[in-house]
Each structure stands twice: as C-alpha cells, then as structure tokens.
mmCIF file of the N, C-alpha and C atoms, coordinates in Angstrom:
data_MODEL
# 
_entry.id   MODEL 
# 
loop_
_atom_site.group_PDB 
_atom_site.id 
_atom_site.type_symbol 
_atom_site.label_atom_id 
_atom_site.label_alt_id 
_atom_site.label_comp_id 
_atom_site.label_asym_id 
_atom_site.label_entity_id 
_atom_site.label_seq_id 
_atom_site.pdbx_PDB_ins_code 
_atom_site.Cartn_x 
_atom_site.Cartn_y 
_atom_site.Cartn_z 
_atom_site.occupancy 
_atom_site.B_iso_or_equiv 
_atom_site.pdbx_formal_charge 
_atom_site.auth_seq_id 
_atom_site.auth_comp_id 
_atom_site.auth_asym_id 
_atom_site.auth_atom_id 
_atom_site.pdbx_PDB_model_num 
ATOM 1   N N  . UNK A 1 1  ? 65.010 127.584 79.236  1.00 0.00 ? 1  UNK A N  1 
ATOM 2   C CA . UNK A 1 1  ? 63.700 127.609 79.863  1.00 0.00 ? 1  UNK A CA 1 
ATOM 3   C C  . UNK A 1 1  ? 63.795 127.076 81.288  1.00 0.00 ? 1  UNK A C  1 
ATOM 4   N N  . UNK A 1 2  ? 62.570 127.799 81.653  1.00 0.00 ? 2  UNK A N  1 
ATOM 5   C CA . UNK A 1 2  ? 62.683 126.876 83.637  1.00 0.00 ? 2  UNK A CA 1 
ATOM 6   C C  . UNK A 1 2  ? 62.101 125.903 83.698  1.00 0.00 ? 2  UNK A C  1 
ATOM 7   N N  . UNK A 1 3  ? 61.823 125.580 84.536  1.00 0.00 ? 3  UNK A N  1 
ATOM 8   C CA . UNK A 1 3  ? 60.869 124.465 85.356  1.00 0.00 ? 3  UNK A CA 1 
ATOM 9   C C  . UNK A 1 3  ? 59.614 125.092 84.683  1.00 0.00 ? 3  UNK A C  1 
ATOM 10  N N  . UNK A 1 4  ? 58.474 123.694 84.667  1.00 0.00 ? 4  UNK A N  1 
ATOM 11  C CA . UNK A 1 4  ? 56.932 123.786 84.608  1.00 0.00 ? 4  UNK A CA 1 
ATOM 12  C C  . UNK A 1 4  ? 56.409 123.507 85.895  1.00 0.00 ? 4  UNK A C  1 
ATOM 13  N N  . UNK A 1 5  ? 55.915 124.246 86.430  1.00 0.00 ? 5  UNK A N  1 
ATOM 14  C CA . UNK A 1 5  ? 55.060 123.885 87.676  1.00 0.00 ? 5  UNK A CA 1 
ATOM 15  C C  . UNK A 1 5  ? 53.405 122.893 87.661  1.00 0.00 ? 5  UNK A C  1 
ATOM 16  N N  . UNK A 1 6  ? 53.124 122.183 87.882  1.00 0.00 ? 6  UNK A N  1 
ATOM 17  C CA . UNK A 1 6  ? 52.168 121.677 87.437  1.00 0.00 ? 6  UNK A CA 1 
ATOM 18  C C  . UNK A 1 6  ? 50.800 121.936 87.658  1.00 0.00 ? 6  UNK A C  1 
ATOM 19  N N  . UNK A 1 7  ? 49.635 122.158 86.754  1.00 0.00 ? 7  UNK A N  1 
ATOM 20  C CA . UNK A 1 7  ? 47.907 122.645 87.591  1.00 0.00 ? 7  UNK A CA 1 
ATOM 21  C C  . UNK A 1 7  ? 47.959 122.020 88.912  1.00 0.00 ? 7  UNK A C  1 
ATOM 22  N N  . UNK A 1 8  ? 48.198 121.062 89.569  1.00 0.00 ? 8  UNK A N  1 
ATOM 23  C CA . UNK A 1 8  ? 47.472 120.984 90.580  1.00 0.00 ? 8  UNK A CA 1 
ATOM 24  C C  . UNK A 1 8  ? 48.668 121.917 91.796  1.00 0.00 ? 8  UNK A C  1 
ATOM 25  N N  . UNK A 1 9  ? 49.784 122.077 91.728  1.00 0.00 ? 9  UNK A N  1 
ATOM 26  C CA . UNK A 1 9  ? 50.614 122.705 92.679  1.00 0.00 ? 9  UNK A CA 1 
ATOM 27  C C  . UNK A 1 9  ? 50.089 124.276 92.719  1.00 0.00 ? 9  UNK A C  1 
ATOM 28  N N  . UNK A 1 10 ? 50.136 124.631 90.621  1.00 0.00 ? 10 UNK A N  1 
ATOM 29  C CA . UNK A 1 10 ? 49.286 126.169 91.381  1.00 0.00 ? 10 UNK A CA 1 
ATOM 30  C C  . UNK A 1 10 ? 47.702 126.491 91.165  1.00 0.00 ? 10 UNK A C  1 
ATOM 31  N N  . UNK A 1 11 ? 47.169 125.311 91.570  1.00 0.00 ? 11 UNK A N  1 
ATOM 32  C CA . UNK A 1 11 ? 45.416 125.434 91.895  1.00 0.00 ? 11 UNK A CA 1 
ATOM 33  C C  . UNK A 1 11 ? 46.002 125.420 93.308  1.00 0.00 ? 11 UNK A C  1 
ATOM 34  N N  . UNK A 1 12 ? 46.347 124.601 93.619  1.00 0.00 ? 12 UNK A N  1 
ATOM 35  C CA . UNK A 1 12 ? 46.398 124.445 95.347  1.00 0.00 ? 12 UNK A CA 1 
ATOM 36  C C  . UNK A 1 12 ? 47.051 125.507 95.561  1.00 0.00 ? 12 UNK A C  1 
ATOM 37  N N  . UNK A 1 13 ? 48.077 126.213 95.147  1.00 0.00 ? 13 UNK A N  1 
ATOM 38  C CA . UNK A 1 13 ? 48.882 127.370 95.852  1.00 0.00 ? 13 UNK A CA 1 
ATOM 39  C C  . UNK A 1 13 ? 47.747 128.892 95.936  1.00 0.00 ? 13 UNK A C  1 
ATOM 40  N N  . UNK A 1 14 ? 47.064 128.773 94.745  1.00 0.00 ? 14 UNK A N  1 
ATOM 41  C CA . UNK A 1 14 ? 46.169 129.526 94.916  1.00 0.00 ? 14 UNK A CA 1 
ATOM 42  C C  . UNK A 1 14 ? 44.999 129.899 95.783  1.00 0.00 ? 14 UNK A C  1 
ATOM 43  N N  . UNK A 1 15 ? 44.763 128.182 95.968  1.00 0.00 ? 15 UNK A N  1 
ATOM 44  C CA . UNK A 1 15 ? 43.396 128.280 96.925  1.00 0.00 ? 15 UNK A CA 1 
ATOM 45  C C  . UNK A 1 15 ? 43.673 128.706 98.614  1.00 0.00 ? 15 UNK A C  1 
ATOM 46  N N  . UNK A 1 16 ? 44.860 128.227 98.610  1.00 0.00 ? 16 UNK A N  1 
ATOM 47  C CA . UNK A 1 16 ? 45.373 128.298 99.647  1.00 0.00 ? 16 UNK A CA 1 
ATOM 48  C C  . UNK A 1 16 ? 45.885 130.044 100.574 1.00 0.00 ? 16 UNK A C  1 
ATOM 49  N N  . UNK A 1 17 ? 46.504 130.675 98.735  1.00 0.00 ? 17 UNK A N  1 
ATOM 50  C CA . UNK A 1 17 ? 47.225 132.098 99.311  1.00 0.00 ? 17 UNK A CA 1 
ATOM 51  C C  . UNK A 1 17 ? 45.718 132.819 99.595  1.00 0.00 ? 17 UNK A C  1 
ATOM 52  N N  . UNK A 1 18 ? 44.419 132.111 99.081  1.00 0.00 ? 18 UNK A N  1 
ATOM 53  C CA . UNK A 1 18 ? 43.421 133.085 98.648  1.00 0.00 ? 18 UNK A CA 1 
ATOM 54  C C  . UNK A 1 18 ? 42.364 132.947 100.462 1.00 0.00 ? 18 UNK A C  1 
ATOM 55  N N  . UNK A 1 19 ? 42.481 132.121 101.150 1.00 0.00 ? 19 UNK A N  1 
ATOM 56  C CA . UNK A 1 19 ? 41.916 131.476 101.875 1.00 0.00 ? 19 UNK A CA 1 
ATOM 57  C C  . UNK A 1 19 ? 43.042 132.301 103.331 1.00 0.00 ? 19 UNK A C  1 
ATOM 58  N N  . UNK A 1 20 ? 44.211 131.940 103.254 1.00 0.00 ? 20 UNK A N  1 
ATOM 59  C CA . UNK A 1 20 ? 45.347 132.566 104.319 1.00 0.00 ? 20 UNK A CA 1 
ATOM 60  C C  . UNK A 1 20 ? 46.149 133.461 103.647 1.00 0.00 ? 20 UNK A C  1 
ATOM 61  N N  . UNK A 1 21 ? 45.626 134.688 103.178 1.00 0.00 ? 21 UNK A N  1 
ATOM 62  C CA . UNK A 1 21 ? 46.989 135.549 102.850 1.00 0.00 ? 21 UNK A CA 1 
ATOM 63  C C  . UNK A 1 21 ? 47.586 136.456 104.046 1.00 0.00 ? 21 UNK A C  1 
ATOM 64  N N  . UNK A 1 22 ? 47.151 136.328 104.849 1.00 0.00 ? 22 UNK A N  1 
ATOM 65  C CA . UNK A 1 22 ? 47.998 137.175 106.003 1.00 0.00 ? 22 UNK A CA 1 
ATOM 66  C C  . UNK A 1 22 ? 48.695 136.493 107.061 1.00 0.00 ? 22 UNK A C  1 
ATOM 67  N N  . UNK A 1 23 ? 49.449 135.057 106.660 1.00 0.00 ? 23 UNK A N  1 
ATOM 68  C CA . UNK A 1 23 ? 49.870 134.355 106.558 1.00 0.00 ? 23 UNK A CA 1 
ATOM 69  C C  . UNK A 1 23 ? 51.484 134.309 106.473 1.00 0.00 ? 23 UNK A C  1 
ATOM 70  N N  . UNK A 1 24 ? 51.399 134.480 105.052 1.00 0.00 ? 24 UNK A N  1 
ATOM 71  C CA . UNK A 1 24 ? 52.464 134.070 104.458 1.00 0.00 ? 24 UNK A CA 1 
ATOM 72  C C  . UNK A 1 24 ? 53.265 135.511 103.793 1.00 0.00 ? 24 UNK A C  1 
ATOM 73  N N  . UNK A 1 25 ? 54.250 135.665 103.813 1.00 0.00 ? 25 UNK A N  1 
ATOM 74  C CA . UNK A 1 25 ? 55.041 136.588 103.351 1.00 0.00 ? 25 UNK A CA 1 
ATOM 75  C C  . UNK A 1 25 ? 56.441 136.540 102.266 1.00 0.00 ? 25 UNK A C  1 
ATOM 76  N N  . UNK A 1 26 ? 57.670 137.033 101.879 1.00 0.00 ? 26 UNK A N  1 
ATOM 77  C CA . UNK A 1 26 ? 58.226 137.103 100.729 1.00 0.00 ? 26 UNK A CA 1 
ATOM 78  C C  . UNK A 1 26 ? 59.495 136.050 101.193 1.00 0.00 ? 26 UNK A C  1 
ATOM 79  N N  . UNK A 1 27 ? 59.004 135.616 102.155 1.00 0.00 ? 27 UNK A N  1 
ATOM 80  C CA . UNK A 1 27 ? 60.484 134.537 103.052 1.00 0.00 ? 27 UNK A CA 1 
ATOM 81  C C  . UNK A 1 27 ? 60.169 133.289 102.353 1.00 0.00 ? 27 UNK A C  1 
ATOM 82  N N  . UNK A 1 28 ? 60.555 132.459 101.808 1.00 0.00 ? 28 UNK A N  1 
ATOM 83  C CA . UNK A 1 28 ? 60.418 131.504 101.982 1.00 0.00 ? 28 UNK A CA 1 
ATOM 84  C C  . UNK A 1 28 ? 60.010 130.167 102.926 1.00 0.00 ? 28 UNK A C  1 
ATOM 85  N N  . UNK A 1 29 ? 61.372 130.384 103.527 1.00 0.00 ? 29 UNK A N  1 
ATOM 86  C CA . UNK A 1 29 ? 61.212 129.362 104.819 1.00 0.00 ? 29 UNK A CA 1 
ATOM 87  C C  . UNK A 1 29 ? 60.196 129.477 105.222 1.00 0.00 ? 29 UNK A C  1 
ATOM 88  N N  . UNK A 1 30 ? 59.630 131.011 105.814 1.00 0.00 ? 30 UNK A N  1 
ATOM 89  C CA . UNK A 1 30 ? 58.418 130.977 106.870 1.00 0.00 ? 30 UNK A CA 1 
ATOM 90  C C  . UNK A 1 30 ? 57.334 130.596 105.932 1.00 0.00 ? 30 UNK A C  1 
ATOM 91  N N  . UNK A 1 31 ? 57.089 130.740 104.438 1.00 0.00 ? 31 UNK A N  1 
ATOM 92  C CA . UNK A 1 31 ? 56.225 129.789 103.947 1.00 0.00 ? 31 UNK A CA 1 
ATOM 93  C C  . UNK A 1 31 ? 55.849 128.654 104.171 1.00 0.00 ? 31 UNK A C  1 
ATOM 94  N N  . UNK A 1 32 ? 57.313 128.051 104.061 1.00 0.00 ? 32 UNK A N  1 
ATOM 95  C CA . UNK A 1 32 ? 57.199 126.280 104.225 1.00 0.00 ? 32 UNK A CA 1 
ATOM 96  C C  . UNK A 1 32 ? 56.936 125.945 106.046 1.00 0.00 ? 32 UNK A C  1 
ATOM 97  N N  . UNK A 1 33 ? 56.970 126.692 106.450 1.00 0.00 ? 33 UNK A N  1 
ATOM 98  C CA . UNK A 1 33 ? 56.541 126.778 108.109 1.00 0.00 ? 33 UNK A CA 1 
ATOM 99  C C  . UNK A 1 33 ? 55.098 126.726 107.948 1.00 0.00 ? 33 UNK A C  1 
ATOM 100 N N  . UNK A 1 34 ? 54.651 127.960 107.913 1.00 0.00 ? 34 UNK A N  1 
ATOM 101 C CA . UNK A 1 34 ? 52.960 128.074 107.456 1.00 0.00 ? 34 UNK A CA 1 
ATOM 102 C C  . UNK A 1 34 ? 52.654 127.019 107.305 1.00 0.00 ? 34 UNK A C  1 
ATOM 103 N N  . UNK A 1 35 ? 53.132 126.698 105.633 1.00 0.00 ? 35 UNK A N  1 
ATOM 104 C CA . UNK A 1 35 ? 52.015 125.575 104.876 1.00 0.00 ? 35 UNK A CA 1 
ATOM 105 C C  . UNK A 1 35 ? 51.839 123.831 106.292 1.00 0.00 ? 35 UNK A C  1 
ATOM 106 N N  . UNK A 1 36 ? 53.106 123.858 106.876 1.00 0.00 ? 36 UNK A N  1 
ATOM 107 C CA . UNK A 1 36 ? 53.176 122.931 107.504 1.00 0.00 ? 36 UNK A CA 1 
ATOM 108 C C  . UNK A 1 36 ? 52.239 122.868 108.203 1.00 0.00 ? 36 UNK A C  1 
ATOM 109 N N  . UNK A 1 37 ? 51.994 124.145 108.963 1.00 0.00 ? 37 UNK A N  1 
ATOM 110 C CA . UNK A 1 37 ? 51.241 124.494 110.170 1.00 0.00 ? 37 UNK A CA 1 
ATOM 111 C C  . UNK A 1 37 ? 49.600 124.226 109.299 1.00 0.00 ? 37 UNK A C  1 
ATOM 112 N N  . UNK A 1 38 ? 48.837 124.768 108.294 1.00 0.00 ? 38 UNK A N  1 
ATOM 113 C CA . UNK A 1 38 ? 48.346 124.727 107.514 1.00 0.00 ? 38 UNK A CA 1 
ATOM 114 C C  . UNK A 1 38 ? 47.389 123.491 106.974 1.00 0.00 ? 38 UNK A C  1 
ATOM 115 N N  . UNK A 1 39 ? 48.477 122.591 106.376 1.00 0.00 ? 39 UNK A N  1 
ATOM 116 C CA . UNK A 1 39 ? 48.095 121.526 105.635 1.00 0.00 ? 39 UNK A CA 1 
ATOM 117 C C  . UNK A 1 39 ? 48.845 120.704 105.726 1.00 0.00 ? 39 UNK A C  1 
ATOM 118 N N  . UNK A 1 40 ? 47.958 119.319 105.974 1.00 0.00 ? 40 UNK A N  1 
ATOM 119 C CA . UNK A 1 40 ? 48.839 118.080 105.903 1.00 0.00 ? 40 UNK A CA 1 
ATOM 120 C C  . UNK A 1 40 ? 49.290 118.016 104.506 1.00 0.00 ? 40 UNK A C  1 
ATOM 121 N N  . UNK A 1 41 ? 50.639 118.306 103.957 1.00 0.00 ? 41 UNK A N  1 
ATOM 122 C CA . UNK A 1 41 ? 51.127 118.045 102.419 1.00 0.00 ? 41 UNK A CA 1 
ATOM 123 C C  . UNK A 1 41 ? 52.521 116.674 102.840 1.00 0.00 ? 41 UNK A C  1 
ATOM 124 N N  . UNK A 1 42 ? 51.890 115.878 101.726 1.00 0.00 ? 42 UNK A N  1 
ATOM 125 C CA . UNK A 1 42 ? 52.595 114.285 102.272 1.00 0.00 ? 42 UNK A CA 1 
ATOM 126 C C  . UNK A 1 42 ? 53.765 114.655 101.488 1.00 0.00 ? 42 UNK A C  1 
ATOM 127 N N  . UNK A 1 43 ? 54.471 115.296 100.732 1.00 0.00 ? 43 UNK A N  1 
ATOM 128 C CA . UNK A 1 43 ? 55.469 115.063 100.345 1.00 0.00 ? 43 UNK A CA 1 
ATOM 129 C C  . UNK A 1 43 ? 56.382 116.435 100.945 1.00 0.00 ? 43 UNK A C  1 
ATOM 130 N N  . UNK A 1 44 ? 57.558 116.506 100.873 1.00 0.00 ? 44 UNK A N  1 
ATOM 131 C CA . UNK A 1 44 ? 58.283 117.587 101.363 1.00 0.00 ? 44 UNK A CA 1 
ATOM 132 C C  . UNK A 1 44 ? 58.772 118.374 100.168 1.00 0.00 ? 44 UNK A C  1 
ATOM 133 N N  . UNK A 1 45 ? 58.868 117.802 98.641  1.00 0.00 ? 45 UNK A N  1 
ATOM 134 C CA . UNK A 1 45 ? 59.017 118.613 97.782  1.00 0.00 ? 45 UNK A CA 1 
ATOM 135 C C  . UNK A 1 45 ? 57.849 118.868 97.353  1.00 0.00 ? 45 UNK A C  1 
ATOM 136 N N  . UNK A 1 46 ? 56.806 118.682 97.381  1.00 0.00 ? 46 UNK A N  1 
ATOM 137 C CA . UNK A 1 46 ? 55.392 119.487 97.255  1.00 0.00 ? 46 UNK A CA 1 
ATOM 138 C C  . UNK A 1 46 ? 55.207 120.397 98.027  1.00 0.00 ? 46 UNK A C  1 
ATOM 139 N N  . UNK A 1 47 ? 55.448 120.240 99.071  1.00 0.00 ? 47 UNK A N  1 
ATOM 140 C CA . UNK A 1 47 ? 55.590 121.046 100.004 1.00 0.00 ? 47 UNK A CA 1 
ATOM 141 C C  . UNK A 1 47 ? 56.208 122.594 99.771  1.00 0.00 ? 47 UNK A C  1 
ATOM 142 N N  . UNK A 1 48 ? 57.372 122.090 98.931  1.00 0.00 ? 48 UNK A N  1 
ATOM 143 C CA . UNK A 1 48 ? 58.467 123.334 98.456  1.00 0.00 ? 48 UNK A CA 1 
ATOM 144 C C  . UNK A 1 48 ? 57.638 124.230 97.234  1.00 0.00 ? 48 UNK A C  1 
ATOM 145 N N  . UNK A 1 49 ? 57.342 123.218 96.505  1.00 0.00 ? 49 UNK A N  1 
ATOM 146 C CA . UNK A 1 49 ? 56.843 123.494 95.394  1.00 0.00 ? 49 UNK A CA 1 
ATOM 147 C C  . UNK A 1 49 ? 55.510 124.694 95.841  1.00 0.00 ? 49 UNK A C  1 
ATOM 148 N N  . UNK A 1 50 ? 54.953 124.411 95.946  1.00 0.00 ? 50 UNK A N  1 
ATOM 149 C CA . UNK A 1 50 ? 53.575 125.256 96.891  1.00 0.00 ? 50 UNK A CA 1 
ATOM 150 C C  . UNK A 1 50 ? 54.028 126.460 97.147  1.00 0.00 ? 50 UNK A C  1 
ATOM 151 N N  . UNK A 1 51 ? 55.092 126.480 98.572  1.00 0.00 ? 51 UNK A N  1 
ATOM 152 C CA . UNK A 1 51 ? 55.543 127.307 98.884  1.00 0.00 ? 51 UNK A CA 1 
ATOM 153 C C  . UNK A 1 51 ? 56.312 128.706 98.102  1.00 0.00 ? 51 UNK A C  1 
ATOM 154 N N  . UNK A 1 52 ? 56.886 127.697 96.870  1.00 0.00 ? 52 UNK A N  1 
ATOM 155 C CA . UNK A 1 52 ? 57.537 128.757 95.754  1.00 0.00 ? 52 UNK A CA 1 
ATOM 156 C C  . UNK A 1 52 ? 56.686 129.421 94.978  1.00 0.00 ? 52 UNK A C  1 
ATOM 157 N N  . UNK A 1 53 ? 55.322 128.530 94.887  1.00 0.00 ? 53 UNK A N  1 
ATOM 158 C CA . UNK A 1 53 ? 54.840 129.179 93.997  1.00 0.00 ? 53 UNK A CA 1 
ATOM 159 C C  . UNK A 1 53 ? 54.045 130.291 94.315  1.00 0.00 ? 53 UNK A C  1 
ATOM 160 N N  . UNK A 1 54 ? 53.572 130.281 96.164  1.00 0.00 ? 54 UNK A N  1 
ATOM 161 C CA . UNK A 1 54 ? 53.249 131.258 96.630  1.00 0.00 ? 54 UNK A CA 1 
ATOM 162 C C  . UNK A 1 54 ? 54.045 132.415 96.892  1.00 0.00 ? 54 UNK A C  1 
ATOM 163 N N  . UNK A 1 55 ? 55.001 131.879 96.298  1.00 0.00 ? 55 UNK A N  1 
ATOM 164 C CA . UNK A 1 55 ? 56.539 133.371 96.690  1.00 0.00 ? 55 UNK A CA 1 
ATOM 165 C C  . UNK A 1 55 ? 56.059 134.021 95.236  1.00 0.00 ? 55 UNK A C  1 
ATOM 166 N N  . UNK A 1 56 ? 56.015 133.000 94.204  1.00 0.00 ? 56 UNK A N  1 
ATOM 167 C CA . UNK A 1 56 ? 55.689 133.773 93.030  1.00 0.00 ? 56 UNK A CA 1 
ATOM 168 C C  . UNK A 1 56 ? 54.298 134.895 92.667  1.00 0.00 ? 56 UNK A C  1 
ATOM 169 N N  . UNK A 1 57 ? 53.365 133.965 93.285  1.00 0.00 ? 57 UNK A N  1 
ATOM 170 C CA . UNK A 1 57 ? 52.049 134.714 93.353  1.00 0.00 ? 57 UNK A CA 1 
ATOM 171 C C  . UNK A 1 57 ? 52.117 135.702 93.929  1.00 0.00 ? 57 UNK A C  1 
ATOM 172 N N  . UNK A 1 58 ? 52.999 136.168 95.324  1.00 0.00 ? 58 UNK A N  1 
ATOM 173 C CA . UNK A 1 58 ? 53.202 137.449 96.189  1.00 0.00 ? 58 UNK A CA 1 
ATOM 174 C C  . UNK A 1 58 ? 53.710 138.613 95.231  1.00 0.00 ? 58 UNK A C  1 
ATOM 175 N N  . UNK A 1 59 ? 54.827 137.697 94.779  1.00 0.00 ? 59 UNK A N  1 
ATOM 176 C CA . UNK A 1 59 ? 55.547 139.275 93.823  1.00 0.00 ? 59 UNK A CA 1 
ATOM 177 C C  . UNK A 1 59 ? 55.059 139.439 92.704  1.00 0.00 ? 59 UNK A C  1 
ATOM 178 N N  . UNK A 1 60 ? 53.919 138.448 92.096  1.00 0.00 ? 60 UNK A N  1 
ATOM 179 C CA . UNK A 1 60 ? 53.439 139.249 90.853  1.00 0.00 ? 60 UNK A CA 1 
ATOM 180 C C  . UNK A 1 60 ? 52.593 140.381 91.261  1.00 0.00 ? 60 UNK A C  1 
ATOM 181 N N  . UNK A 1 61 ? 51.542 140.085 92.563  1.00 0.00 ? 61 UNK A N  1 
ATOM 182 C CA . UNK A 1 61 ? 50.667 140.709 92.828  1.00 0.00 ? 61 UNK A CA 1 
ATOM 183 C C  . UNK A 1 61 ? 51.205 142.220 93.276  1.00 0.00 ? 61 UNK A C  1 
ATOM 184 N N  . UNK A 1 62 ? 52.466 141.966 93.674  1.00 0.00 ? 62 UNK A N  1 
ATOM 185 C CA . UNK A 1 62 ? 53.125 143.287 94.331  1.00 0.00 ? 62 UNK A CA 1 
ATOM 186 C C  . UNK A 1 62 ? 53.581 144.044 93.120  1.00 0.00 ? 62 UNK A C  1 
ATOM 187 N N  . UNK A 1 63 ? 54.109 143.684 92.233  1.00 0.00 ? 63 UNK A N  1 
ATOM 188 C CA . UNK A 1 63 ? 54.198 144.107 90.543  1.00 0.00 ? 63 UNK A CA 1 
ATOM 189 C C  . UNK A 1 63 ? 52.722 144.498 89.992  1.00 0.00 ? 63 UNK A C  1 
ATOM 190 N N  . UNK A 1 64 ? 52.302 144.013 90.211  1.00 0.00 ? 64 UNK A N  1 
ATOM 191 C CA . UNK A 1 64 ? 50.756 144.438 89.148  1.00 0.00 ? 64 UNK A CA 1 
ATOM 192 C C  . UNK A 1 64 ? 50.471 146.047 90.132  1.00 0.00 ? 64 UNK A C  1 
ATOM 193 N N  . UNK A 1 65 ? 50.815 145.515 91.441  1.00 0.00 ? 65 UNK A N  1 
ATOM 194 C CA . UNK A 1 65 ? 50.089 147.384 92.608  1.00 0.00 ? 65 UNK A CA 1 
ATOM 195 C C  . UNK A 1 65 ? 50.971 148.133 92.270  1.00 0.00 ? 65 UNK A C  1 
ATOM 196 N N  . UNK A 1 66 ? 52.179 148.098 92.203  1.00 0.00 ? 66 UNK A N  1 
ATOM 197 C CA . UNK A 1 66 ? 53.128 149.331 91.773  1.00 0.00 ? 66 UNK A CA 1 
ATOM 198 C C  . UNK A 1 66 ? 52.774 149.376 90.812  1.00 0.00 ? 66 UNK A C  1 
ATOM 199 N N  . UNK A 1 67 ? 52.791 148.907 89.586  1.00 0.00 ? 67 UNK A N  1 
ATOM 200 C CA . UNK A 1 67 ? 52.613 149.367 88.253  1.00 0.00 ? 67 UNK A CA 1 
ATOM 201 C C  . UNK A 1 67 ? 51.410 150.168 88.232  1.00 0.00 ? 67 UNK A C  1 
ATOM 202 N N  . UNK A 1 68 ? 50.148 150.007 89.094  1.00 0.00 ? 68 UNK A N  1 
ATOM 203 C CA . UNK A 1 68 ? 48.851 150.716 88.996  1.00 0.00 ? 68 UNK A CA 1 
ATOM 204 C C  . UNK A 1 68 ? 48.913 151.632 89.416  1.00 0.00 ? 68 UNK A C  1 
ATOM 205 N N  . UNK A 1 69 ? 49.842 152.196 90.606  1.00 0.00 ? 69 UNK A N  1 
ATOM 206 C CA . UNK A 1 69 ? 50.100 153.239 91.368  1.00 0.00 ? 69 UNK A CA 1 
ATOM 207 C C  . UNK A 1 69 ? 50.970 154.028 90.631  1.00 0.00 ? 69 UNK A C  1 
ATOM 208 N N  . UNK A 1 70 ? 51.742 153.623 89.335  1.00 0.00 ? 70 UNK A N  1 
ATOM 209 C CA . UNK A 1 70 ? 52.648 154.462 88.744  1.00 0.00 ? 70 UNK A CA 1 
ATOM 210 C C  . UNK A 1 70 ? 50.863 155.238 87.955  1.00 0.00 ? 70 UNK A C  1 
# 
C-alpha cells in the first residue's frame, strides 16, 4: 500500500486547484513554485504534499475527459 494523504492536505489541495486552475500544470516543480507564489504554507513538506496532490487531481481529471470522449 502507499502513503495516506491526510483531509486537510486534500481539502486544501482542492480549494486551492478549484480557485487557481490555470495555474498549475503536470510539472511538479512549477507546482511547488505556484503554491509558493500563492500561499503562505509554513512547512516545506506540506508544501510538497499539496503540490502532489494537485499533480494527482490534474491526471484524474484528465482520465475521467478521455474516458468521456472515448
């Protein structure tokens, strides 16, 4: 099994992709750039954390449009 991400990393990753999605894209790094630019986040692995989980939220959403378009 993987990692558990915790409610408040993806409430916040959410509110956040939902508020700036033209923003952020499938890079990482330039995530953790963004969020910097973004939001004061006091820790630097929260920081990561966020960022991944908005990598995750990108490619489900990009999975759910192809699949609809098939």
């Amino acid at each position: 099994m993987g990692r558990i991400r915790t409610t408040y990393i993806k409430r916040t990753a959410r509110k956040i992709l939902e508020s700036h999605r033209n923003i952020f894209s499938k890079d990482i790094s330039n995530n953790k750039k963004s969020l910097n630019e973004i939001a004061d986040i006091y820790s630097k692995q929260i920081r990561n954390k966020i960022a991944g989980e908005i990598l995750h939220l990108l490619k489900k959403q990009d999975k759910q449009e192809t699949k609809r378009a098939e």
